[in-house]
N, C-alpha and C positions, 0 to 999 in steps of 0.2 A: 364577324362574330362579336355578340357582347356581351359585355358582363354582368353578372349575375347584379339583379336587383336588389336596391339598398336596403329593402325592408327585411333582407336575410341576412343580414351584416357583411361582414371585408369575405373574400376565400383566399387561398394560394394556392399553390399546387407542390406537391412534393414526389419528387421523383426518385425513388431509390436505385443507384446505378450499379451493375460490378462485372466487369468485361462483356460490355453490352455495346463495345464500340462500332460495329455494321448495324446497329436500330436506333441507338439513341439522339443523335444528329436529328432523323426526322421525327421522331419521336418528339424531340424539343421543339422543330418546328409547330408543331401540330398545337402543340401547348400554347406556344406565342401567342396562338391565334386566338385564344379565349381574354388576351389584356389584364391576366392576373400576373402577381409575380411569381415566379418559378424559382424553388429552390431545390436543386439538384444536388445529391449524397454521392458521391463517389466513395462507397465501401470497401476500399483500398485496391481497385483495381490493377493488372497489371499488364492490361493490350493497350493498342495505339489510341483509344479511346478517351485514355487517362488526357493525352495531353491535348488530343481535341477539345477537352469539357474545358481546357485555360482558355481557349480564344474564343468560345462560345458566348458572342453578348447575348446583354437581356437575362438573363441565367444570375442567380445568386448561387454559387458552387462550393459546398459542404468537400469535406474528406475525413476520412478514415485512413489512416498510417498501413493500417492492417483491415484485415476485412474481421468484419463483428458479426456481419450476419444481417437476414434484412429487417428485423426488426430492429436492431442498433440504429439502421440509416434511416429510416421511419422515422424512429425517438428522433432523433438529430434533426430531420427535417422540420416533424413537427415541433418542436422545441425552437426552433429560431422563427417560424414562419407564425407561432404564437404571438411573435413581440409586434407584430403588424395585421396579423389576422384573426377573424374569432372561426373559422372554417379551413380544413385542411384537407383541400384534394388528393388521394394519390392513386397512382398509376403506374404499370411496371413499363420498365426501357427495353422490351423488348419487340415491339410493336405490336403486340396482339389487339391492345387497345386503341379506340379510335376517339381522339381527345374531345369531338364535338359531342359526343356523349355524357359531357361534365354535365352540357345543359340538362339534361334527364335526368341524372341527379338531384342537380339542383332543383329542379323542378317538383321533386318530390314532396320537398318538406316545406309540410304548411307553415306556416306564420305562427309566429309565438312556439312554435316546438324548436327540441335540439337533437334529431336523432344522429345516429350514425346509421347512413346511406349505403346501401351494398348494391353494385352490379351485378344482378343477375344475368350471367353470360347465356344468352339465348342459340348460339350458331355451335354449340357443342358435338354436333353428330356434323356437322362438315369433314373434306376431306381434310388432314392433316393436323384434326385431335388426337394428341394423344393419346391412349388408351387410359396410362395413371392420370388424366385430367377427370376423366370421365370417373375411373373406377374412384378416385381418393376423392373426390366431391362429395359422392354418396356416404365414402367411407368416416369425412370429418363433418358432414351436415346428422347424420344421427349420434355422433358423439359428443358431438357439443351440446345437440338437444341433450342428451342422458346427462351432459357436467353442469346441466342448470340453463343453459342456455337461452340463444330463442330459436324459433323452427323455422327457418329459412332455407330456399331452396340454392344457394350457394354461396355456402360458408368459407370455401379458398380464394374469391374473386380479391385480386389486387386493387378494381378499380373502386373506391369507396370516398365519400366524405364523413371527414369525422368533426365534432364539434369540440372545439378548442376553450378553453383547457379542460375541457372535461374529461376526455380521455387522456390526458397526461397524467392525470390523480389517480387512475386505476393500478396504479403497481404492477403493471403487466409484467411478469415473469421472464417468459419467454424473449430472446435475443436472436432468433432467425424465422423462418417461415411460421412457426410455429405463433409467433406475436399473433398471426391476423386471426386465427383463430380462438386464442387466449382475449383478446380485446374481445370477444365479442359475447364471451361466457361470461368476464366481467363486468360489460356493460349490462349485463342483462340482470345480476347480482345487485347492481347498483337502482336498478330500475333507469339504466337510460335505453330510450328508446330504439327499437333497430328496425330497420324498414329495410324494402328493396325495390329495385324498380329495375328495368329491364336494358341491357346496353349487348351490345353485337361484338364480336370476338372476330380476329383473323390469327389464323396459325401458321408461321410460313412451314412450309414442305422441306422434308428432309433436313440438308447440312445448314439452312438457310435460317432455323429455328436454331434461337439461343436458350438453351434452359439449363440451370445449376442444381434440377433436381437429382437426389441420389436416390431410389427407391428403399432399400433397406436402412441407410440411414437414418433417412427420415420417417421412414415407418418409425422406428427405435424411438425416434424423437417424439412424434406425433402419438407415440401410445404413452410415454412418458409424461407428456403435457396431459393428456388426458385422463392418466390416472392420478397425479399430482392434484387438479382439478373435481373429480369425484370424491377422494379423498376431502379436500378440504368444504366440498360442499357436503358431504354427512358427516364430517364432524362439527360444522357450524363455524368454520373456521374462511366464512366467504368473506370478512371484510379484513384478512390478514394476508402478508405474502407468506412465501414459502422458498423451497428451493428451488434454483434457477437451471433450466432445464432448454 
């Protein structure tokens, strides 16, 4: 597999990790395979994972003491992988993603632009989606359009590139799930570009699926972010932060 060409600048990839120990192993493999560097966030894990990510070469490996959330390990990733790169891959450690898909990505973005790149996960109605993937996609792709956003048809996908540093300057708010969603109202506030392009999903089946999602929680959270965000977009208040939600 090769690397992305020089007329789109450096990329790396950024993995944000947190008891993801049975997927991330290959997950990292998968990455290798694209000859960028890999910067993997361990957001304070506490399975056997933790100490597989120390003898994992090839890997630049980030930690969190404690877990922040995924957006913290995001920040973190993309922040160190800034000082070598102007493009920042990421992709969640739980293997739904399928690494060779970076190229589709990257492949997106024309020459001379800097968008941020979304995977549009296409194999959604497979067996072993499930149901809040489906229903809270619908649910955060019309509320981020209403917070100013842009219209895309999925606004939760973990697998995206983002342009560096441009989205570091956005004062993204939000410090867990809620970041990927927040970066994108912002970016759009800002007038940087968001595009998407299309990449394939696999969900393992039953005990075999790792996910940290809470439903009520993050509804809680997920309607807080978004009313944080309408708020400061009718009061004219889009290029200030706010409280941290």
């Amino acid at each position: 597999m090769t690397q992305a060409p020089n007329r789109l600048g450096r990329f790396a990839v950024v993995i944000p990790v947190f008891n993801h120990g049975r997927t991330v192993r290959s997950v990292i493999q998968e990455v290798l395979a694209l000859h960028l560097p890999v910067f993997v966030v361990d957001d304070g894990s506490t399975d056997a994972g933790r100490r597989m990510l120390q003898n994992t070469p090839g890997i630049h490996l980030l930690r969190h003491t404690v877990n922040r959330g995924k957006g913290a390990a995001l920040l973190t990733g993309m922040q160190a992988a800034a000082t070598t790169a102007d493009w920042a891959i990421t992709l969640d450690a739980d293997g739904q993603h399928h690494a060779g898909d970076a190229l589709v990505l990257m492949g997106a973005i024309a020459p001379g632009t800097r968008p941020i790149v979304v995977g549009h996960r296409t194999d959604m109605r497979q067996a072993g989606t499930p149901w809040t993937s489906r229903s809270g996609r619908a649910f955060s792709n019309f509320w981020v359009r209403l917070s100013g956003g842009p219209s895309i048809r999925d606004s939760q996908s973990g697998f995206r590139i983002y342009p560096l540093p441009e989205v570091l300057h956005l004062d993204v708010q939000a410090r867990r799930y809620q970041f990927e969603v927040e970066v994108l109202v912002r970016a759009a506030w800002h007038r940087i570009p968001v595009i998407q392009a299309p990449v394939s999903v696999t969900y393992p089946i039953g005990s075999a699926r790792i996910s940290h999602f809470r439903p009520f929680v993050d509804f809680l959270r997920n309607s807080a972010t978004f009313t944080r965000l309408i708020i400061q977009r009718v009061l004219g208040l889009t290029g200030k932060g706010w409280r941290k939600f």
